[in-house]
C-alpha positions as CSV (number, residue, x, y, z in Angstrom):
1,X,86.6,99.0,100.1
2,X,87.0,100.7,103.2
3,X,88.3,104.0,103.8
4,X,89.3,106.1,106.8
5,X,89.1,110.2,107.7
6,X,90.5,112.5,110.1
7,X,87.1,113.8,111.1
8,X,89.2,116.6,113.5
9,X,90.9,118.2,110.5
10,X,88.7,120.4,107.9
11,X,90.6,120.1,105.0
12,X,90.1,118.1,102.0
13,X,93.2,116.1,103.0
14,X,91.6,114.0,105.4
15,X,91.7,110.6,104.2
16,X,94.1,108.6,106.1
17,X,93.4,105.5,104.1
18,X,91.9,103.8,101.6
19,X,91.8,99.9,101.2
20,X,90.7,97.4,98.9
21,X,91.7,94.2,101.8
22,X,88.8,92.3,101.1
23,X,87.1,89.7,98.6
24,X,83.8,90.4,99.5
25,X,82.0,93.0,101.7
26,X,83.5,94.2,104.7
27,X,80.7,94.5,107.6
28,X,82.5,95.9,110.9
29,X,85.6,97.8,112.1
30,X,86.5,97.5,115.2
31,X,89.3,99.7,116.9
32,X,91.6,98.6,119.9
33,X,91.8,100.4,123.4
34,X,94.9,98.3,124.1
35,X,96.7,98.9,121.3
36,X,95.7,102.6,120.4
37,X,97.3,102.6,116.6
38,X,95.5,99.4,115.1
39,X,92.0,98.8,114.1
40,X,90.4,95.5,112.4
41,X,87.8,94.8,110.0
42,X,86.1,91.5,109.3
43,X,84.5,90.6,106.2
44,X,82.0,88.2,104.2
45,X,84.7,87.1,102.4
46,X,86.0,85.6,105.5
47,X,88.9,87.7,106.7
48,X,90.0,89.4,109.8
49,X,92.5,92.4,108.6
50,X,94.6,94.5,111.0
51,X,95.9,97.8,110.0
52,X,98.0,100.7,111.4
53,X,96.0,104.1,111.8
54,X,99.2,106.1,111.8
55,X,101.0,104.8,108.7
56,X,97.7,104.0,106.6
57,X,98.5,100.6,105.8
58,X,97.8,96.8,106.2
59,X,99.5,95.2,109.1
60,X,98.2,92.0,108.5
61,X,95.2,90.0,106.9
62,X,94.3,86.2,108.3
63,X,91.6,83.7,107.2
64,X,88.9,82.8,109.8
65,X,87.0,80.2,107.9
66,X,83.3,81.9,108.1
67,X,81.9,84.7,106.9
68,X,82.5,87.3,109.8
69,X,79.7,90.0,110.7
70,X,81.0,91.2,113.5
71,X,84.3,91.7,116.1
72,X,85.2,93.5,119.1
73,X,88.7,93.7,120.9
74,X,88.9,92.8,124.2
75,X,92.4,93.1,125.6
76,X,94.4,90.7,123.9
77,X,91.3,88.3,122.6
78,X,88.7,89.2,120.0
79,X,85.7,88.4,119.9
80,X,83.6,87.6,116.4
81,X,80.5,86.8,114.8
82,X,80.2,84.5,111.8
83,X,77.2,85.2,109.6
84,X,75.9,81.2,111.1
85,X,75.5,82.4,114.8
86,X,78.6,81.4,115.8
87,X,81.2,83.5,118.5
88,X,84.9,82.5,117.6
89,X,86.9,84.0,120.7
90,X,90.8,84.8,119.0
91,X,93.8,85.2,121.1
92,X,95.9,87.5,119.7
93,X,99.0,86.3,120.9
94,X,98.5,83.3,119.0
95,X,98.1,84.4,115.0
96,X,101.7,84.6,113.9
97,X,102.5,81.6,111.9
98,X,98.8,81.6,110.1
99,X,99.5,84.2,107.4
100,X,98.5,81.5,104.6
101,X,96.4,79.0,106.9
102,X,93.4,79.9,108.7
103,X,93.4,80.9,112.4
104,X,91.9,79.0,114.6
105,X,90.0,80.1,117.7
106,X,90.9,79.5,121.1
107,X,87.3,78.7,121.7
108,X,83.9,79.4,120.1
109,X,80.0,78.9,120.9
């Protein structure tokens, strides 16, 4: 479950959302610079799930393979940590068409 507040605003209607997106523990959100109304999470469970700050929803969720631990945007890339070691390096650019598949990096070490 993860859930988001409007820390700025001091009423109890701060809760811009609330998500049940993954299978298994979520264990980092990460928000974009670049694209200023989207944050991600990753998850044990595997996942890498975009939302939209401003409407409070889901924009997309894609399978990565690996238990993910950690991610950071970087432009157009992301960068992510499996829970083996590994750093999977994701293009953006390049995830539609993977909706049911899973994603594969552009390069990882």
């Amino acid at each position: 479950r993860l859930r988001l507040w409007d820390t700025n605003k001091s009423s109890d209607s701060n809760l811009l959302g609330d998500f049940h997106a993954h299978d298994a523990p979520a264990t980092c959100v990460s928000f974009s610079k670049k694209f200023r109304r989207m944050y991600l999470s990753t998850g044990l469970d595997g996942k890498m799930v975009f939302y939209d700050v401003t409407k409070g929803r889901v924009i997309e969720s894609y399978k990565c393979g690996e238990a993910m631990t950690c991610a950071q945007f970087h432009g157009e890339n992301i960068f992510a940590g499996t829970q083996t070691g590994k750093i999977l390096v994701y293009d953006m650019r390049k995830f539609r068409g993977y909706e049911d598949t899973i994603v594969p990096p552009v390069c990882s070490f």
